[in-house]
N, C-alpha and C positions, 0 to 999 in steps of 0.2 A: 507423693509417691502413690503410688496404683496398688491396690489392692489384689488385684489378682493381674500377672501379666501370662504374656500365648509364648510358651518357647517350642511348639512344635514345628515351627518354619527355619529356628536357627540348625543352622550346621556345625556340628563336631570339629571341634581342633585340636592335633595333637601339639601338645610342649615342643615345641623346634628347641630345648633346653634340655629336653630328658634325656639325651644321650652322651651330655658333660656332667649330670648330674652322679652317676653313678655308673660302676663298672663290674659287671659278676668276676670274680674269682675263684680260683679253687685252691685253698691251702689247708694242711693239717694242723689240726689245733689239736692239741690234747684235752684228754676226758674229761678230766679235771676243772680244767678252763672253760670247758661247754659246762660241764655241771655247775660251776660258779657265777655264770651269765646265765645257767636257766632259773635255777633260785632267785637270784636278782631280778629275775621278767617276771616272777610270780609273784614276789612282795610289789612291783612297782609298774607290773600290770602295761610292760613296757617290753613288744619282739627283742629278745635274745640278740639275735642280727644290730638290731637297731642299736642296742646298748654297745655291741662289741664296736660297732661304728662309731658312736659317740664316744666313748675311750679313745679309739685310737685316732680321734679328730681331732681330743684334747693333746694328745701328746703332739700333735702335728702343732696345733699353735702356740703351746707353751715350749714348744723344740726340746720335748727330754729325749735324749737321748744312754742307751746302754753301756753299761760300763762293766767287760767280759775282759778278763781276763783268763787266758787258753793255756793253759798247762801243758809242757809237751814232756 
C-alpha cells in the first residue's frame, strides 16, 4: 500500500441510496419525551434524533405493537 496517495483528480459522488435512506418528518412529540431522548443523548453522547430512530426501528423489527384501549 502507498504511503501517500493524490485524491485531487477524483470526483465527488453522491449516495444514489440516500434518498431511501431516510425521510424528514414533521410530527408532535411531547416535552417530555424530547426531554427523555435529550438526557439520553447526554449520558450516551448520541443525537436525540438518532436515538428516537433507533427505538422506533427496534419496535419495527421486534413488531411491538400498542395495546389502547379507547373508553367512550
Amino acid at each position: 500500500m502507498r504511503k501517500e496517495y493524490d485524491f485531487s483528480k477524483l470526483k465527488g459522488r453522491r449516495n444514489p441510496y440516500a434518498r431511501r435512506l431516510k425521510k424528514p418528518v414533521t410530527i408532535r412529540i411531547g416535552v417530555d419525551v424530547i426531554d427523555y431522548f435529550n438526557e439520553l443523548s447526554e449520558e450516551t453522547g448520541i443525537p436525540y434524533q438518532t436515538l428516537i430512530n433507533l427505538y422506533l426501528r427496534d419496535c419495527v423489527v421486534h413488531q411491538r405493537k400498542l395495546s389502547i384501549d379507547w373508553v367512550s
